[in-house]
Backbone as JSON Lines, residues from 0, in Angstrom:
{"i":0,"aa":"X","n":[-0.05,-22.01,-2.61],"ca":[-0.51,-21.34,-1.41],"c":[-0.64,-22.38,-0.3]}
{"i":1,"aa":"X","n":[-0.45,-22.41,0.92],"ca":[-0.19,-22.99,2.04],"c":[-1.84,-23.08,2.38]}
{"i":2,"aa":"X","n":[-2.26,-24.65,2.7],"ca":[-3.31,-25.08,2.67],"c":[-4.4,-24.29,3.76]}
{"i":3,"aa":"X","n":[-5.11,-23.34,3.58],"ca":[-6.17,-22.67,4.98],"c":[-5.84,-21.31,4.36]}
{"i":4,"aa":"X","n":[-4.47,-20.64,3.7],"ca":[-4.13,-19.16,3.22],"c":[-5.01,-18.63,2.34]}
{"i":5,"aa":"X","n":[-5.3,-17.72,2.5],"ca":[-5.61,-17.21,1.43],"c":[-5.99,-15.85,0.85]}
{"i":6,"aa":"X","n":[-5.73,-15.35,-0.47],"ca":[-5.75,-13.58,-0.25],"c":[-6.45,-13.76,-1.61]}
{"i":7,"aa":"X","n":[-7.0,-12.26,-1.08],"ca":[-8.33,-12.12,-1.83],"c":[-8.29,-10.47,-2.25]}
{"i":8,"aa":"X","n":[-8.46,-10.18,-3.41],"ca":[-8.55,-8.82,-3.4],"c":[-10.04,-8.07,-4.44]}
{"i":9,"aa":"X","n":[-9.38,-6.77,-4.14],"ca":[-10.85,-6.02,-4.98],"c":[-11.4,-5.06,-4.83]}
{"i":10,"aa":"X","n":[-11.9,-4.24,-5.73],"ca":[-12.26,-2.89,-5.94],"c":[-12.85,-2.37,-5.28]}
{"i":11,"aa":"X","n":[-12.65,-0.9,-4.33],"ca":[-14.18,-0.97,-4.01],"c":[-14.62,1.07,-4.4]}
{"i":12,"aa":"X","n":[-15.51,1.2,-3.96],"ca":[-15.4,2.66,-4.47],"c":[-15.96,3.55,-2.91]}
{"i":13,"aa":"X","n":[-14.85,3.24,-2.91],"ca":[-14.37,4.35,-1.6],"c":[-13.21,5.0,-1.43]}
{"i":14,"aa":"X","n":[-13.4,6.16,-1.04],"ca":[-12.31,7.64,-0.6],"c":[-11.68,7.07,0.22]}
{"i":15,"aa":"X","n":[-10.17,6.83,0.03],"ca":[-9.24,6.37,1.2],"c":[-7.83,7.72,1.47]}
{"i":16,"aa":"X","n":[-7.69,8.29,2.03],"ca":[-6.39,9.67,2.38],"c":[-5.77,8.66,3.06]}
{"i":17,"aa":"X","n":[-4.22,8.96,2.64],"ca":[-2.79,8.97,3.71],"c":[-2.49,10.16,4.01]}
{"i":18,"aa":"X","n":[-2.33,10.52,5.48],"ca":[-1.38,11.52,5.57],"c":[-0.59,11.11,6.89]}
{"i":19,"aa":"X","n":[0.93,12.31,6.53],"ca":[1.55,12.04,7.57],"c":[2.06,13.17,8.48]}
{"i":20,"aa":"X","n":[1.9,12.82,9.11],"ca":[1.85,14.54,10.44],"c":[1.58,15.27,10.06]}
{"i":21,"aa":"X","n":[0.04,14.98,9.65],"ca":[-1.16,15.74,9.08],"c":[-1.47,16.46,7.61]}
{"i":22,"aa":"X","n":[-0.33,15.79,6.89],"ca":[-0.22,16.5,5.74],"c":[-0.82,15.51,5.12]}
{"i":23,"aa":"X","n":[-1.8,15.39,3.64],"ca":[-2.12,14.38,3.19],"c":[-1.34,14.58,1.94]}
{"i":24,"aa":"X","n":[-0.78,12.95,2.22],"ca":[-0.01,12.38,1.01],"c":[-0.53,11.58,0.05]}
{"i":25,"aa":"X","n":[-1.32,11.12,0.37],"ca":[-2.39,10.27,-1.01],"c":[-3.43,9.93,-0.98]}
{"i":26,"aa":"X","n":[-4.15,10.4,-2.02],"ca":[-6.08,10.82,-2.12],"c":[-6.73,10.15,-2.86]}
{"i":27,"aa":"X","n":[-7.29,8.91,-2.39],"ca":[-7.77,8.56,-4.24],"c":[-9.64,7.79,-3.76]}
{"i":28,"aa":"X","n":[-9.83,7.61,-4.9],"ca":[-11.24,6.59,-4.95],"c":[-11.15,5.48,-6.01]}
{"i":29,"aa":"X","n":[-9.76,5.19,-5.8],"ca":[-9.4,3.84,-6.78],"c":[-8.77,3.04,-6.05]}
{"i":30,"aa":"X","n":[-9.45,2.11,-4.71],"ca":[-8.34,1.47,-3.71],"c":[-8.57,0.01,-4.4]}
{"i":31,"aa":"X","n":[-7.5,-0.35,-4.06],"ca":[-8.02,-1.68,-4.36],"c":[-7.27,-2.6,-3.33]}
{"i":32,"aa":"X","n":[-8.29,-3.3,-2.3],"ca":[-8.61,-3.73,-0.92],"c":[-7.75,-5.66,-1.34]}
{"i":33,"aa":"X","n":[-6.8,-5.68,-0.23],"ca":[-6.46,-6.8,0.26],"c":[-6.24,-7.61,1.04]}
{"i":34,"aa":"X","n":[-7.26,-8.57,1.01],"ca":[-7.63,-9.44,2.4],"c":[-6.59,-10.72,2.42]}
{"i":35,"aa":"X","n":[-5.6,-10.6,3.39],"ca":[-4.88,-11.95,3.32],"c":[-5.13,-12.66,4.9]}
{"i":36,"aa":"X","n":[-5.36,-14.11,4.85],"ca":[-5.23,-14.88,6.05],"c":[-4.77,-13.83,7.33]}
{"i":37,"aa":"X","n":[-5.35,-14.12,8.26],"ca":[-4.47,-14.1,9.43],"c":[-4.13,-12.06,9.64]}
{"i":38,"aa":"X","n":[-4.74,-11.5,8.99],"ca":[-3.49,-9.78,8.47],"c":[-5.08,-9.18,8.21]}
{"i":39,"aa":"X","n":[-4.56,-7.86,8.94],"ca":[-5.67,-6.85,8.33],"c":[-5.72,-6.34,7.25]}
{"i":40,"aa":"X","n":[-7.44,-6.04,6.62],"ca":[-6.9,-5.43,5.52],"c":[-6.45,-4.55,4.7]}
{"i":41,"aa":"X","n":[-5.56,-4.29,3.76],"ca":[-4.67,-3.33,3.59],"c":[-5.16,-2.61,1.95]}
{"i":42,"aa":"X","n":[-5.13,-1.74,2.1],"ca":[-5.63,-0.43,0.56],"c":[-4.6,-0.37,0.16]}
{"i":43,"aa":"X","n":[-4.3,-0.73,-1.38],"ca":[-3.24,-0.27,-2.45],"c":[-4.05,0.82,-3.06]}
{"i":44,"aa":"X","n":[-3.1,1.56,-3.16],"ca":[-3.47,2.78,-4.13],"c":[-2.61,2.72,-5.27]}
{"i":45,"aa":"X","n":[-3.57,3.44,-6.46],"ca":[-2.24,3.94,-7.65],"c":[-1.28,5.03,-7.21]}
{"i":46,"aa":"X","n":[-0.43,4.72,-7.54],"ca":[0.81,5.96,-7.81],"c":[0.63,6.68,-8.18]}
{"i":47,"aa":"X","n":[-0.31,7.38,-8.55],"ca":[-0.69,8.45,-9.62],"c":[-1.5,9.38,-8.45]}
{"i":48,"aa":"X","n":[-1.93,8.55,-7.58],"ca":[-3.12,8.78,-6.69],"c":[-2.08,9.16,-5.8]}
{"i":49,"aa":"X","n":[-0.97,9.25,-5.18],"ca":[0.06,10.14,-4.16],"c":[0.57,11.59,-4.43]}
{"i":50,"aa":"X","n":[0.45,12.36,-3.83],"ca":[1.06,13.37,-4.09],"c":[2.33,13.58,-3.85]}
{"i":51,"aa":"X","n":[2.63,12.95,-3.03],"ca":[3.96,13.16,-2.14],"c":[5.15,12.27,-3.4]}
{"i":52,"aa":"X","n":[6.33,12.63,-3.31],"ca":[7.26,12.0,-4.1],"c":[7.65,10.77,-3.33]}
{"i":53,"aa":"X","n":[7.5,9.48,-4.52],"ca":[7.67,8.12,-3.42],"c":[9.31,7.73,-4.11]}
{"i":54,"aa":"X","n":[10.47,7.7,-2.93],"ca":[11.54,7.22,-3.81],"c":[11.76,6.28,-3.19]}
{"i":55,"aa":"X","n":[11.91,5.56,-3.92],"ca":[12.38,4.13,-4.16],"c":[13.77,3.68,-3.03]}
{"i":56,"aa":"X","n":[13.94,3.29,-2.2],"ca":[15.22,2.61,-1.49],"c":[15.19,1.13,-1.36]}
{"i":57,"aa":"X","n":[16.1,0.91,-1.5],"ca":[16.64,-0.59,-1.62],"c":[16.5,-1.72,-0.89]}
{"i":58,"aa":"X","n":[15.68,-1.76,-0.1],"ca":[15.32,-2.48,0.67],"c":[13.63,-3.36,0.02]}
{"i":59,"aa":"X","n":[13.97,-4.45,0.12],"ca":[13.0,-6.03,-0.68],"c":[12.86,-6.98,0.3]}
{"i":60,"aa":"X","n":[11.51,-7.28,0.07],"ca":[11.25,-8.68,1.31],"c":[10.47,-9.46,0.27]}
{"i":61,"aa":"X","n":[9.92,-10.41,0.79],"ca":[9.68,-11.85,-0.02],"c":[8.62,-12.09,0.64]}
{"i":62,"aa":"X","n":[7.17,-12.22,0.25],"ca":[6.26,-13.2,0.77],"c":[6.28,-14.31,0.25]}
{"i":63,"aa":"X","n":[5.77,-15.4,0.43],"ca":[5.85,-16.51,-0.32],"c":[3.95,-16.41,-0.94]}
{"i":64,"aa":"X","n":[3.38,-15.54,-0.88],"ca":[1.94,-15.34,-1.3],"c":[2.02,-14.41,-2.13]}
{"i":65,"aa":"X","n":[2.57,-12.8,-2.06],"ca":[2.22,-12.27,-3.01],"c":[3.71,-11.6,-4.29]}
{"i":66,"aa":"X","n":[4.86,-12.52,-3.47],"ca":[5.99,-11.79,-4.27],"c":[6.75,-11.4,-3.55]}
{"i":67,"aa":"X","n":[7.73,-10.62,-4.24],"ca":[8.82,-9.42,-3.93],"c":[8.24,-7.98,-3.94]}
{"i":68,"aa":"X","n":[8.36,-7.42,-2.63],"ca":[8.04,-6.3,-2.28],"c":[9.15,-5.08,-2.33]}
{"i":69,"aa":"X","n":[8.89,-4.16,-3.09],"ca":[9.73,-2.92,-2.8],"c":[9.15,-2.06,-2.11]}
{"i":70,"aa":"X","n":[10.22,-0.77,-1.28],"ca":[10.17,-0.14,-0.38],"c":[10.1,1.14,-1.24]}
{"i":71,"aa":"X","n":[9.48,2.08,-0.4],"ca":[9.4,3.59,-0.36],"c":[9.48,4.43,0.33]}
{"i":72,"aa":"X","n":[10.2,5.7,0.86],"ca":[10.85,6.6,1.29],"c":[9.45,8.29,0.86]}
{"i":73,"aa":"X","n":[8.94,8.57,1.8],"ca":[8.75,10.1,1.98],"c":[8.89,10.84,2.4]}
{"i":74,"aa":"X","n":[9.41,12.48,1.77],"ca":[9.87,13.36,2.54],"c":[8.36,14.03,2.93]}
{"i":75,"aa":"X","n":[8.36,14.67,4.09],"ca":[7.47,16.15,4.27],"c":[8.19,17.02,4.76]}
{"i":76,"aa":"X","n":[7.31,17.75,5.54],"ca":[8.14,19.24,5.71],"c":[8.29,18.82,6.84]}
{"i":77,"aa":"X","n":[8.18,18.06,7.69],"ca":[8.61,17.39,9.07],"c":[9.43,16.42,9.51]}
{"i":78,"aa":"X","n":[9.55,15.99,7.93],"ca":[10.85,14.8,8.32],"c":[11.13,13.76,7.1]}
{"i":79,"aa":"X","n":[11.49,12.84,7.35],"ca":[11.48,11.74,5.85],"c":[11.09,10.67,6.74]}
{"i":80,"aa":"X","n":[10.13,9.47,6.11],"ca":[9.81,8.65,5.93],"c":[10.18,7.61,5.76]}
{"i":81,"aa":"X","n":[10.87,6.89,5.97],"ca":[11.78,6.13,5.55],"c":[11.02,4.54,5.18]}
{"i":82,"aa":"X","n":[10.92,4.4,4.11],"ca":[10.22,2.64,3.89],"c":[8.7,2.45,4.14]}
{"i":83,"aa":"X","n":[7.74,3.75,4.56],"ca":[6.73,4.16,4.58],"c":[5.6,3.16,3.67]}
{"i":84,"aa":"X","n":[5.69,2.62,2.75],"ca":[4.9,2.55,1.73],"c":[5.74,1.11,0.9]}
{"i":85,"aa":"X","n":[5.22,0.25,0.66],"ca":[5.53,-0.79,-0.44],"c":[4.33,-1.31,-1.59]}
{"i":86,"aa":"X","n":[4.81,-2.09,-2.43],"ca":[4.28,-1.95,-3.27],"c":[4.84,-3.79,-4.02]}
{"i":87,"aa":"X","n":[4.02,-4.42,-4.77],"ca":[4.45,-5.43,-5.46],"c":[4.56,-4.93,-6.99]}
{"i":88,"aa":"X","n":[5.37,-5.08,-7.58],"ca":[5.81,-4.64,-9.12],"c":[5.51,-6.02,-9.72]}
{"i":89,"aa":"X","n":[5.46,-7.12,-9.46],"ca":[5.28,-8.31,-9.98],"c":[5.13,-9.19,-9.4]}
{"i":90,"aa":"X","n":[3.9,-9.13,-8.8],"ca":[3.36,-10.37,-7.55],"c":[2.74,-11.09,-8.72]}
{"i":91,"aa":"X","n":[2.71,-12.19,-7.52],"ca":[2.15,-13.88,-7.76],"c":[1.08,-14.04,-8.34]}
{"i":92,"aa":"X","n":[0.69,-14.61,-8.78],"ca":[-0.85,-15.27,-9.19],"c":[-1.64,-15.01,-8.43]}
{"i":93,"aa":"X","n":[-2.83,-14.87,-8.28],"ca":[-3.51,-14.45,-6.93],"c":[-3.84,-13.09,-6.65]}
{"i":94,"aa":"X","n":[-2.17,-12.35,-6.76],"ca":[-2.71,-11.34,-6.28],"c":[-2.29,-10.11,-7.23]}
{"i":95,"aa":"X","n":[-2.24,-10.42,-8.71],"ca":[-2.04,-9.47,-10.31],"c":[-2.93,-8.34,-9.49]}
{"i":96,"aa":"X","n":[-4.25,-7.83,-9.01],"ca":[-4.81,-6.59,-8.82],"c":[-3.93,-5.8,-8.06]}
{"i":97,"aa":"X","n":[-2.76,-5.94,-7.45],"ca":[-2.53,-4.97,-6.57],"c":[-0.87,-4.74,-7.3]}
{"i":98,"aa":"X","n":[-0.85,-5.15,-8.32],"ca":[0.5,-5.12,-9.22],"c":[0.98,-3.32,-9.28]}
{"i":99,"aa":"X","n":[1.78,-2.16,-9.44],"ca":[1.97,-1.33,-9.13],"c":[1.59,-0.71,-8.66]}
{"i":100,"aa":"X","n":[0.44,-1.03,-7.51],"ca":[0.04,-0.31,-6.75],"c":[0.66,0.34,-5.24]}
{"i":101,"aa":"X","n":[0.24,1.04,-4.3],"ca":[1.05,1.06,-3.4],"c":[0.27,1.12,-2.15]}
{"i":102,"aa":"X","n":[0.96,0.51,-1.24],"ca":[0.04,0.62,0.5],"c":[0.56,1.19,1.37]}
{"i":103,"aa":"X","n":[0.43,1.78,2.53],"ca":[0.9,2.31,3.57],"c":[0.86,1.6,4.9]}
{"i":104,"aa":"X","n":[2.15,1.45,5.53],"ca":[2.29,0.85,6.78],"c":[1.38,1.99,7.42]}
{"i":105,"aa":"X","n":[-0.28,1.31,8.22],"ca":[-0.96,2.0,8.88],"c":[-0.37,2.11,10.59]}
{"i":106,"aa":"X","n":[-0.03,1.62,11.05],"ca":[0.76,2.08,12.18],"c":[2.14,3.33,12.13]}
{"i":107,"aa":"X","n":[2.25,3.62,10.99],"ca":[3.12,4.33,10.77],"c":[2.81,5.65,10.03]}
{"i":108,"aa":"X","n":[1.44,5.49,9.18],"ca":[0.83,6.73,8.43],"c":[-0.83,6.23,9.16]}
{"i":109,"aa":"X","n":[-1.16,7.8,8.69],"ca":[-2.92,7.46,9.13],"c":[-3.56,7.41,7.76]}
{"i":110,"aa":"X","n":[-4.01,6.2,8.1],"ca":[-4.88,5.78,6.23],"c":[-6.08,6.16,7.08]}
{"i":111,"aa":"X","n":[-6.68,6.77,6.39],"ca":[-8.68,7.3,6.69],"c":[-9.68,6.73,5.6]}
{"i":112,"aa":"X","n":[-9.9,5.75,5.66],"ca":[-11.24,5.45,4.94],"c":[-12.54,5.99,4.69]}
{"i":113,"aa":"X","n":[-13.1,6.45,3.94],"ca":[-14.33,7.4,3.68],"c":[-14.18,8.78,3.97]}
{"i":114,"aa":"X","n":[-12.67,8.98,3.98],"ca":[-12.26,10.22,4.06],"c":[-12.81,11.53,2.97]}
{"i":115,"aa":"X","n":[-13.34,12.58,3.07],"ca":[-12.87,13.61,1.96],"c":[-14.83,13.53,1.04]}
């Protein structure tokens, strides 16, 4: 890790909703919160915890902190999503808690905290 970086994660027990043009796509009280340097912080959810179908497209980026990131694609009844949502399948040391979990680009979906 690059000397001053650093990410930090962890449970917390709070109601977090995604939805997208108002539909909610994922509901859970199993977030698990990640604080990295410099970046706001971001809620992984389980997969289990989405309702919406997350498919997989081919598109991968690289942090040098938490891994190789894959992309996700959602449809609603308003449109598709395109890359909406990523997820680490096998991140780094550091950051094993957020291992198949998934997050939502918040400028792009509305994540609500203490939602519900």
């Amino acid at each position: 890790m690059t000397q001053g970086h650093t990410i930090e994660t962890r449970r917390e027990d709070v109601h977090v909703e995604v939805r997208l043009d108002g539909t909610v796509v994922a509901s859970s009280d199993r977030p698990v919160l990640l604080d990295e340097t410099g970046l706001p912080t971001v809620h992984y959810l389980p997969k289990a915890d989405v309702q919406a179908e997350l498919r997989p497209i081919a598109l991968r980026t690289h942090c040098p902190f938490k891994g190789d990131a894959s992309y996700w694609t959602i449809e609603t009844e308003s449109g598709t999503h395109d890359g909406i949502a990523w997820s680490y399948e096998e991140p780094k040391e550091g950051a094993e808690n957020i291992r198949g979990l998934v997050a939502f680009f918040a400028d792009r979906a509305e994540v609500v905290v203490g939602a519900g």
